[in-house]
N, C-alpha and C positions, 0 to 999 in steps of 0.2 A: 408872780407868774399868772397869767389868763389862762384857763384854761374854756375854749371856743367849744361847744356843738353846733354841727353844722348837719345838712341835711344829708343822711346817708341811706337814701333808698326806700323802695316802701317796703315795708315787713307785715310780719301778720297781725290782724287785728287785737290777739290775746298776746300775743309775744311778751315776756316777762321782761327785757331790754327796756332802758330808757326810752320814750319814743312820743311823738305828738298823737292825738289822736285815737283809734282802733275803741277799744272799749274798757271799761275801768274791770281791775281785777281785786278782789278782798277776799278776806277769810269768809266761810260760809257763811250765811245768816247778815252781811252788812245789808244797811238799805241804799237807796238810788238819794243822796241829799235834795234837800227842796230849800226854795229859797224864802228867806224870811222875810222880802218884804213883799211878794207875791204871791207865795204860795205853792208856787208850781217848780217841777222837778229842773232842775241846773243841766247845761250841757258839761260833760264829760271835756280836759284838755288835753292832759298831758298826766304821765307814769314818770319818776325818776328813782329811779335804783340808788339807794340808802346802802352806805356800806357798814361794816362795825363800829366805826368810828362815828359815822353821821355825814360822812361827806358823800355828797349823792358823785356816781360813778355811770358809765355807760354800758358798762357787761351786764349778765342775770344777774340773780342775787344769791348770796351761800345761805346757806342755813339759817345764820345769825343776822343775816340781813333783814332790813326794811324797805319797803318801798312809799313812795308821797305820791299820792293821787290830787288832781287838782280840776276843780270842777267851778262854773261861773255860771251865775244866771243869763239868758239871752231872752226869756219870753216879752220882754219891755227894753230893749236897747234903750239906752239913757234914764232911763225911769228905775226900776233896781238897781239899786248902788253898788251892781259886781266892783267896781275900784277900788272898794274901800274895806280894809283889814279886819274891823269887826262888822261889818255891815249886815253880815248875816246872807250876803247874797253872790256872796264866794264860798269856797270851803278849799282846807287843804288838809289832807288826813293822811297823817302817820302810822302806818300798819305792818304787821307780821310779815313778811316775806312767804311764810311755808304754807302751803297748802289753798293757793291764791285761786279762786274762780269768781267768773266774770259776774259782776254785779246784775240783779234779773233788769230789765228797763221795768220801769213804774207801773203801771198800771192807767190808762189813761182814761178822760174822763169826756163824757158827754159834751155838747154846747152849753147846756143845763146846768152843767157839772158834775152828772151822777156819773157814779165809776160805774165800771161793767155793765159799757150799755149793750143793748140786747141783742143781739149776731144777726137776726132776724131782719132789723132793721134794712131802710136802703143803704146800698153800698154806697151814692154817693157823700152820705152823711158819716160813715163807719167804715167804709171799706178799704181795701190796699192802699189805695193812693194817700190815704188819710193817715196809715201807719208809715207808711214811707216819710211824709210832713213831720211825724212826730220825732223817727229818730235823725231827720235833717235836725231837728230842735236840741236835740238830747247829745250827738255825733258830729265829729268833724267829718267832714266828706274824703277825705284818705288819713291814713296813716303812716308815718315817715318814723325813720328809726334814728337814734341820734347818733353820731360818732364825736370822739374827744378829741381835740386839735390842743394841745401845748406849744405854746405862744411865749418862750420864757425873755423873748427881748422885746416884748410889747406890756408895755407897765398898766396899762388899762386897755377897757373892752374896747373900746370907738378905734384905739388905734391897731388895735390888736386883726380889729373885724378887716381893717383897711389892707393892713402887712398882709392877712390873708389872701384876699380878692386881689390884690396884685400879683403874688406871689403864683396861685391856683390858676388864674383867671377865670373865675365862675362869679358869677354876681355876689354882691356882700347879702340880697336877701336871703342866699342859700346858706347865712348864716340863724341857726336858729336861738342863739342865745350863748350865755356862758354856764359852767359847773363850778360853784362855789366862788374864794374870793370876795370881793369889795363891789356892789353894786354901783353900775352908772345910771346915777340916776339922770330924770330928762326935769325934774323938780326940784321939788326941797327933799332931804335926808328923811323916809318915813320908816325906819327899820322899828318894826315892832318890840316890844317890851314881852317876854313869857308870864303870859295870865298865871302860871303856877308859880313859878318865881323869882319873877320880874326881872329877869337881867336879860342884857337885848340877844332879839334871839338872830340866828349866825344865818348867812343866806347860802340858800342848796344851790337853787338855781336859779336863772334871770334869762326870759324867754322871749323872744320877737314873733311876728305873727304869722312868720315862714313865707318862699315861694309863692304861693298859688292865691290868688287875692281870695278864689271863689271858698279854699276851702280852709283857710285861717283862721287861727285863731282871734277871736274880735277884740282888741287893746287900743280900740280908738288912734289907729296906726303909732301906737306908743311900745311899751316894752313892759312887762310882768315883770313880779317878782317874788318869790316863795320862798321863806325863812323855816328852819328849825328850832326848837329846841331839843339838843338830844336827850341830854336825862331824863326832859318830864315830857319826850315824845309827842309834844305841842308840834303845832306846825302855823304858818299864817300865809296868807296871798292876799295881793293888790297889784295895782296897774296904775301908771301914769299916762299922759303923753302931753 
């Protein structure tokens, strides 16, 4: 069975729901990830609702639940290796469901590099339009909420997306991916192995770059893909195309 999300409207930016975009939510005290081959802070993708079991779902979360934040470098398109599973310039983080608020943005830094530059300064070096740059860097430019489409006589995604798009008649881009399931990949087989222990870990969700070219997720017009482990609460991302 496929089971299809597909773009179900914009929602609010903190919304606890499955959804692309808005802003990352964690337990108090998490930090904004940075990326490790540049240094600088990751843009924020996508939230998916982790149920008891580990299969990510599209409603809020209960109590018991978890939710997978998924976050990619963009400060060097092609140059940090967002694509790649341990690269250090993805992250996907496995967290608590209860008591979730929105992650602070970074702290940003100088031309120089010094943080907290001086307020005083000229605005055209530090002022609004320059924070506005930053969280274009940090944010997708909307947020869509996901909806679950079951697809039980479509045996894979490609043809699953297609049964759909004929079926609806709404473009197959308004398809945003699948919820669990057998990844289609567009390459070779790269499902990760759990760093904790080692057995491959199971895929939540498999994402496209949505609708709107301006305000998409950037997958080298290819398709992500975010893996669990549930016992050891591991998680992984990467992208082909």
């Amino acid at each position: 069975m496929t089971t299809l999300i597909t773009e179900g409207g914009p929602v609010a930016d903190d919304a606890t729901v499955t959804r692309t975009g808005g802003v990352p939510l964690a337990p108090p005290g998490t930090a904004w990830p940075t990326c490790a081959d540049c240094g600088g802070p990751m843009r924020f993708l996508a939230q998916i609702v982790l149920d008891g079991s580990g299969a990510a779902v599209t409603g809020g979360p209960g109590p018991q639940d978890r939710v997978l934040v998924l976050f990619a470098c963009q400060n060097r398109p092609g140059e940090c290796r967002d694509w790649d599973a341990r690269s250090g310039a993805n992250v996907a983080l496995v967290l608590a469901a209860d008591a979730l608020v929105p992650i602070p943005l970074p702290v940003r830094s100088d031309p120089e590099g010094r943080e907290d530059a001086d307020p005083d300064e000229d605005e055209d070096d530090f002022g609004d339009e320059d924070d506005e740059d930053d969280e274009d860097l940090l944010l997708l430019g909307a947020t869509r909420a996901a909806e679950a489409q079951f697809l039980a006589d479509a045996p894979d995604f490609d043809r699953a997306r297609a049964a759909w798009a004929d079926r609806t008649g709404r473009p197959r881009t308004h398809v945003l991916g699948q919820l669990n399931g057998a990844p289609a990949w567009l390459q070779n087989d790269e499902t990760p192995d759990c760093p904790a222990c080692a057995e491959p870990m199971r895929l939540a969700v498999q994402l496209q770059e949505g609708p709107d070219p301006v305000t998409a997720m950037n997958f080298g017009s290819g398709r992500a893909y975010a893996f669990t482990c549930s016992p050891c609460a591991g998680a992984a991302f990467l992208w082909q195309c």
